[in-house]
Backbone as a ProteinNet text record, in pm:
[ID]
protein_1_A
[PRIMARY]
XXXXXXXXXXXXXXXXXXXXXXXXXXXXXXXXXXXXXXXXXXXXXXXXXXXXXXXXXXXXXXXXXXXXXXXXXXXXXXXXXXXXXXXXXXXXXXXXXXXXXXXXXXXXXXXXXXXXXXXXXXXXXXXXXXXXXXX
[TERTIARY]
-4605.9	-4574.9	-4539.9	-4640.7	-4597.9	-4503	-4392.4	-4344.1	-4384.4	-4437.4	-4495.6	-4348.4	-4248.2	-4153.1	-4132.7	-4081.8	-4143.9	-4252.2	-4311	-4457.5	-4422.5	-4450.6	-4392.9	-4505.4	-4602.3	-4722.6	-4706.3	-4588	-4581.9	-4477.9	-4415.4	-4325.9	-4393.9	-4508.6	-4580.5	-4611.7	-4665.8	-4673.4	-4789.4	-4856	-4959.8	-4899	-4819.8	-4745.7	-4697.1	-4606.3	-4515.5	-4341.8	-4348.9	-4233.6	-4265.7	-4130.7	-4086.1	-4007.8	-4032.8	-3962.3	-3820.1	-3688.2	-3556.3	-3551.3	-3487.6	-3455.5	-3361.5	-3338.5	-3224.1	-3136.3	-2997.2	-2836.2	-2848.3	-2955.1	-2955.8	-3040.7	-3122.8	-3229.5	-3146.2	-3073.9	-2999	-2890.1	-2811.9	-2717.7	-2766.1	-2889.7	-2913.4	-2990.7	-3018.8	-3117.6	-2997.5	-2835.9	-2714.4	-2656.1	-2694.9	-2613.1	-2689.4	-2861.2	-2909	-2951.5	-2875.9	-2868.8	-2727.4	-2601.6	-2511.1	-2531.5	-2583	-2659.9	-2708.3	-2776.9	-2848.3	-2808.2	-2629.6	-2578.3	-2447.5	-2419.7	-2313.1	-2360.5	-2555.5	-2600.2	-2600	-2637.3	-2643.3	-2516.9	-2381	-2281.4	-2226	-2274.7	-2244.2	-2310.8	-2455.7	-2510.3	-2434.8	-2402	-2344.4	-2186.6	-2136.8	-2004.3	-2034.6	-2137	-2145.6	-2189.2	-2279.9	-2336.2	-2248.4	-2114.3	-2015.4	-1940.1	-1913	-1793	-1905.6	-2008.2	-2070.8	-2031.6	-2050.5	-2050.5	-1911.6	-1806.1	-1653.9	-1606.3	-1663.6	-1671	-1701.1	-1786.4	-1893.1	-1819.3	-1755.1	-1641.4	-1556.1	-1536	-1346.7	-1385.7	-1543.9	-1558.7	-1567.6	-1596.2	-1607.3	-1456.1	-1357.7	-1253.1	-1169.5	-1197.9	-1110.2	-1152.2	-1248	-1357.2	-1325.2	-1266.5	-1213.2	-1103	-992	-880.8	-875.2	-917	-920.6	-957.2	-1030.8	-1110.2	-979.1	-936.1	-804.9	-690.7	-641.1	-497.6	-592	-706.2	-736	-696.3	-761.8	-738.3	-651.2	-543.8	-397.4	-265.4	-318.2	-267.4	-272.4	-448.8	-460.7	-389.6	-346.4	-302.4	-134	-66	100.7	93.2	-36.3	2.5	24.9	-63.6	-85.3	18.1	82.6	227.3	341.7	329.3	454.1	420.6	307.3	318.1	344.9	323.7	345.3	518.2	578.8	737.8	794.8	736.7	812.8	791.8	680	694.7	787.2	763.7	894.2	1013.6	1064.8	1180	1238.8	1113.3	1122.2	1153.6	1058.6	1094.5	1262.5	1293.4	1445.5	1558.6	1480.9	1593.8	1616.6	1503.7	1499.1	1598.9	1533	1660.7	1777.2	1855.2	1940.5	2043.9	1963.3	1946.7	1957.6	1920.7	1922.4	2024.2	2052.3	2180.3	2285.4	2320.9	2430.7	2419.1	2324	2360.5	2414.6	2369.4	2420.9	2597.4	2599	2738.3	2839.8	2811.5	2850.3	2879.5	2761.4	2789.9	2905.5	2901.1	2942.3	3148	3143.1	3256.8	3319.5	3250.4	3283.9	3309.6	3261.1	3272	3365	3424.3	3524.8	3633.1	3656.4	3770.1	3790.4	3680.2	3735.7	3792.9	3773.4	3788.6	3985.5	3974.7	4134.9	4203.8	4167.4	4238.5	4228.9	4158.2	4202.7	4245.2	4321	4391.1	4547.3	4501.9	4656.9	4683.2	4704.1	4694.9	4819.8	4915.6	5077.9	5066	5031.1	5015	4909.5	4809.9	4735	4761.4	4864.6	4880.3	5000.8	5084.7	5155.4	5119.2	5028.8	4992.9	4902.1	4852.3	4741.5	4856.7	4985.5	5083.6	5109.9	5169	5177	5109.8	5000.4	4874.7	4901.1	4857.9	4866.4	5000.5	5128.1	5234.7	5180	5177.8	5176.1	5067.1	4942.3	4833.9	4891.5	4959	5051.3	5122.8	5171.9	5282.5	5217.2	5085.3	5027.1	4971.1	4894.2	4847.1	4960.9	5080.9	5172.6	5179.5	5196.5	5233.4	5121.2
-1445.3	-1515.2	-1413.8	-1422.1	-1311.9	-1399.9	-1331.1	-1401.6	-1371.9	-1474.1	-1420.8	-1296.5	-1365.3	-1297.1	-1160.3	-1122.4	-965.7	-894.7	-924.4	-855.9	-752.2	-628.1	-609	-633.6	-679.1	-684.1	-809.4	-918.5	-1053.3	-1099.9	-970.5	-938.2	-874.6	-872.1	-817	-854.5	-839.4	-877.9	-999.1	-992.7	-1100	-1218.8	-1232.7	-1313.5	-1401.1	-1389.3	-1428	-1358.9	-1306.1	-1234.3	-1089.7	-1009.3	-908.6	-837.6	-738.6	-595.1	-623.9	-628.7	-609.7	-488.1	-461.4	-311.2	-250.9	-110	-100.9	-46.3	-13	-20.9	78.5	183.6	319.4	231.4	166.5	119.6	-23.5	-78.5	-171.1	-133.4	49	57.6	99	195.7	279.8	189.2	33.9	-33.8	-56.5	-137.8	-154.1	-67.1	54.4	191	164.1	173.6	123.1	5.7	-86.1	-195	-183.4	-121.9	-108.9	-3.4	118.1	192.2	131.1	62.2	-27.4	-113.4	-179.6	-291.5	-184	-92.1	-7.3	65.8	86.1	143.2	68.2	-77.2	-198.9	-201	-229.3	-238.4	-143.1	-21.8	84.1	80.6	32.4	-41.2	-141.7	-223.3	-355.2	-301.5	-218.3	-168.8	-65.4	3.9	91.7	-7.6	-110	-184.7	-282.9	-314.3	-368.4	-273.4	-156.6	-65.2	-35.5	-44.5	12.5	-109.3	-241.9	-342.1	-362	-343.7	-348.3	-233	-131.3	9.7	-31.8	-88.5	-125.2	-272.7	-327	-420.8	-392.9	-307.5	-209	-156.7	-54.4	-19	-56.8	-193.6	-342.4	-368.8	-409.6	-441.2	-340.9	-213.1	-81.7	-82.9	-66.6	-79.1	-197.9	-339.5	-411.6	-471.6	-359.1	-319.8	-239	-106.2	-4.5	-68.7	-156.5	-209.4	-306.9	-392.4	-486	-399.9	-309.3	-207	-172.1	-112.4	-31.7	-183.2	-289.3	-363.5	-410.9	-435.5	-480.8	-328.7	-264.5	-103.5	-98.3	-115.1	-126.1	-245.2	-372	-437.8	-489.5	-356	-328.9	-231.9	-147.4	-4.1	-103.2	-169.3	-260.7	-314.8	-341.3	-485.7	-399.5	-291.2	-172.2	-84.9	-81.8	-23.2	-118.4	-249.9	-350.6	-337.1	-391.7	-376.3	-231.8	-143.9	-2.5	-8.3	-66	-108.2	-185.7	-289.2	-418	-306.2	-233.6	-148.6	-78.3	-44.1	60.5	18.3	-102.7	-152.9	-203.8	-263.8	-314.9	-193.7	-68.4	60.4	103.3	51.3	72.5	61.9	-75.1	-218	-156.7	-152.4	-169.1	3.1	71.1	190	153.6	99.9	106.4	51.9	-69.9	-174.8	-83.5	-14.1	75.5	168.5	205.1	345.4	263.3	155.3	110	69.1	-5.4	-29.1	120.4	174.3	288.8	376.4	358.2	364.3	301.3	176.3	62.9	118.9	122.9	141.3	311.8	357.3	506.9	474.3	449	407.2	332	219.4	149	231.2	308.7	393.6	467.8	540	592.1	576.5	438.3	344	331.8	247	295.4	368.3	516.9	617	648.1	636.3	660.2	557.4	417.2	359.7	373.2	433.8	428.7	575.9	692.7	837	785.1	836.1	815.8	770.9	659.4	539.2	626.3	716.5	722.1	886.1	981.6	1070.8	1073.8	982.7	958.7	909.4	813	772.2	876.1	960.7	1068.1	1150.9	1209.7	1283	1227.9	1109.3	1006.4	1045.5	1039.8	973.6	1156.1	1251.2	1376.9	1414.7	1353.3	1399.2	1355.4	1194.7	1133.5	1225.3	1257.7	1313.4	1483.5	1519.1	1650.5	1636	1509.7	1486.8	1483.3	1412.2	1336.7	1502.7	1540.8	1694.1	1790.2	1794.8	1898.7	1820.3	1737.4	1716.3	1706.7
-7726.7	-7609.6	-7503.4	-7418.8	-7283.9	-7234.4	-7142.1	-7009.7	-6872.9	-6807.4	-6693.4	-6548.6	-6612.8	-6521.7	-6566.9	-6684.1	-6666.4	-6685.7	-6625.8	-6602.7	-6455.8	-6424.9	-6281.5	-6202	-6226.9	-6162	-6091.1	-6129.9	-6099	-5965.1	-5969.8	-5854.1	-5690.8	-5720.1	-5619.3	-5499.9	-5388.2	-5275.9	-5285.6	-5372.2	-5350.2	-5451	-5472.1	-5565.1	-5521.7	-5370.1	-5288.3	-5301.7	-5378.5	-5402.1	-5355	-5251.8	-5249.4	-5326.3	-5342.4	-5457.8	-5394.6	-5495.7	-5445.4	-5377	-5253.5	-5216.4	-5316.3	-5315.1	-5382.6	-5298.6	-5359.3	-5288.3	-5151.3	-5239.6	-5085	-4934.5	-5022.7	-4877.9	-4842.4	-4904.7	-4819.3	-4704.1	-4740.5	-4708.3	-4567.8	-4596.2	-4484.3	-4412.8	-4433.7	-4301.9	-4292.1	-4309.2	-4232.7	-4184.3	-4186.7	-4080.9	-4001.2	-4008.9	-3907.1	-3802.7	-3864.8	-3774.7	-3689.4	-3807.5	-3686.4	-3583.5	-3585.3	-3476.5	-3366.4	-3433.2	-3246.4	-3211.2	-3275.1	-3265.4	-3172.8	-3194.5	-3124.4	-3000.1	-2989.3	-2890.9	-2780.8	-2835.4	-2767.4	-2688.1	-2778.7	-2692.9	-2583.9	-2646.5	-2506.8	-2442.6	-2404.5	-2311.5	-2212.3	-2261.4	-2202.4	-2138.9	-2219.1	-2185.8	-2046.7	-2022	-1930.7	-1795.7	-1831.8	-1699.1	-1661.8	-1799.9	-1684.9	-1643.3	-1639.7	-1621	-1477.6	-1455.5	-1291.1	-1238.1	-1316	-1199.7	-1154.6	-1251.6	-1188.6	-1110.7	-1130.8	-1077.7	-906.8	-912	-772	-709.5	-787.8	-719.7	-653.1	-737.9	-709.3	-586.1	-606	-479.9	-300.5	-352.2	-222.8	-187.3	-309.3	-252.4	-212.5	-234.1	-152.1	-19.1	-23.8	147.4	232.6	146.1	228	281.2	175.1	181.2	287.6	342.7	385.8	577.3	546.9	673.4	726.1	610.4	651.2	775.9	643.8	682.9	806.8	861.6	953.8	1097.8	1099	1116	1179.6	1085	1112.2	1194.5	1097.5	1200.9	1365.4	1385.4	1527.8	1577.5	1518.2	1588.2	1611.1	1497.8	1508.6	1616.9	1624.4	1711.6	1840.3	1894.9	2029.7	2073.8	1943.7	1991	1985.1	1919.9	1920.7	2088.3	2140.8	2221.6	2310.2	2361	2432.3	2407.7	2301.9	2288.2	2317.7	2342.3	2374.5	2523.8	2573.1	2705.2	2797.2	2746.3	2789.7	2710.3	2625.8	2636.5	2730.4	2763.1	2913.7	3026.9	3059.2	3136.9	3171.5	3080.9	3046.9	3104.4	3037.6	3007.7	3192.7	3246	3368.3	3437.4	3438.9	3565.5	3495.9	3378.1	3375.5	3397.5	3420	3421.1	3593	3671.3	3846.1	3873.1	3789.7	3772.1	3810	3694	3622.1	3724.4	3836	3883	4012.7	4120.1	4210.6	4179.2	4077.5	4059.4	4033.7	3995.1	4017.2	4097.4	4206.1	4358.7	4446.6	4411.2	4448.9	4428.5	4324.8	4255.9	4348.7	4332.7	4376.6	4545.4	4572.5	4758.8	4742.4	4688.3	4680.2	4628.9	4554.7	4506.1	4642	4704.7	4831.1	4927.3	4962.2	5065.6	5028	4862.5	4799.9	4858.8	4804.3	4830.9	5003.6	5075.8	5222.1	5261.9	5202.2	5256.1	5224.2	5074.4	4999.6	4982.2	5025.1	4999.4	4908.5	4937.2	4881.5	4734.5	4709.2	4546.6	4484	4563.4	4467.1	4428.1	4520.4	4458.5	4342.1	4353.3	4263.6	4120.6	4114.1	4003.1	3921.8	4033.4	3936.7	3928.4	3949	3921.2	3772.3	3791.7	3670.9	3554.4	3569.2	3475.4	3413.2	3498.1	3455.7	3359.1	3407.9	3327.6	3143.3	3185.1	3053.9	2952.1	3041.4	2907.6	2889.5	2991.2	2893.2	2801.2	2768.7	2666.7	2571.5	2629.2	2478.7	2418.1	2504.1	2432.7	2399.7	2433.4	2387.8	2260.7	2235.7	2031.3	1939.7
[MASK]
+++++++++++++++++++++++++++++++++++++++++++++++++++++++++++++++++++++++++++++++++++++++++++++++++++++++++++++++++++++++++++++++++++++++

């Protein structure tokens, strides 16, 4: 009694059956499938790292364009408010010098009406700040 199953002739390609691989040719077609399964991914890993690369690069540029932007338009309103400063520092600056005037012509007017009161009180005034500086 033959058996048709071990026969090796029955394992053959015209049979419908393929030869088992053995352990080396199974291992080394799975090194090589993970090879082009890891080439693959550093593929995919590099063309998203350009495309976020090339994002990053858009939103710096429209960062950069913003700040440029908004800069020119603190410089404008800082120079407008250093203006109206000036202006202000002015008047009050013309204010302050007429009254001052004002005041000084009136002290004179004082003193050439009152000579007497007013050399006494600056006698006065002089004693007291010697006291205060002698101690």
């Amino acid at each position: 009694m033959s058996n048709s199953f071990s026969a090796t002739d029955s394992l053959g390609p015209d049979t419908g059956y393929a030869q088992v691989p053995s352990v080396g040719q199974a291992a080394n077609d799975l090194r090589n499938a993970a090879g082009e399964k890891a080439r693959e991914f550093v593929h995919v890993a590099e063309e998203k790292a350009a495309a976020l690369k090339d994002r990053a690069l858009e939103s710096a540029l429209h960062l950069r364009e913003t700040a440029s932007e908004k800069a020119i338009a603190f410089k404008g309103a800082a120079a407008d408010r250093a203006q109206q400063f000036k202006e202000t520092a002015t008047e009050q600056w013309e204010d302050t010098r007429v009254k001052a005037k004002e005041l000084h012509l009136n002290a004179e007017d004082y003193i050439r009406q009152n000579p007497t009161k007013c050399v006494l009180g600056a006698l006065g005034a002089g004693f007291l700040i010697g006291l205060i500086v002698r101690r």
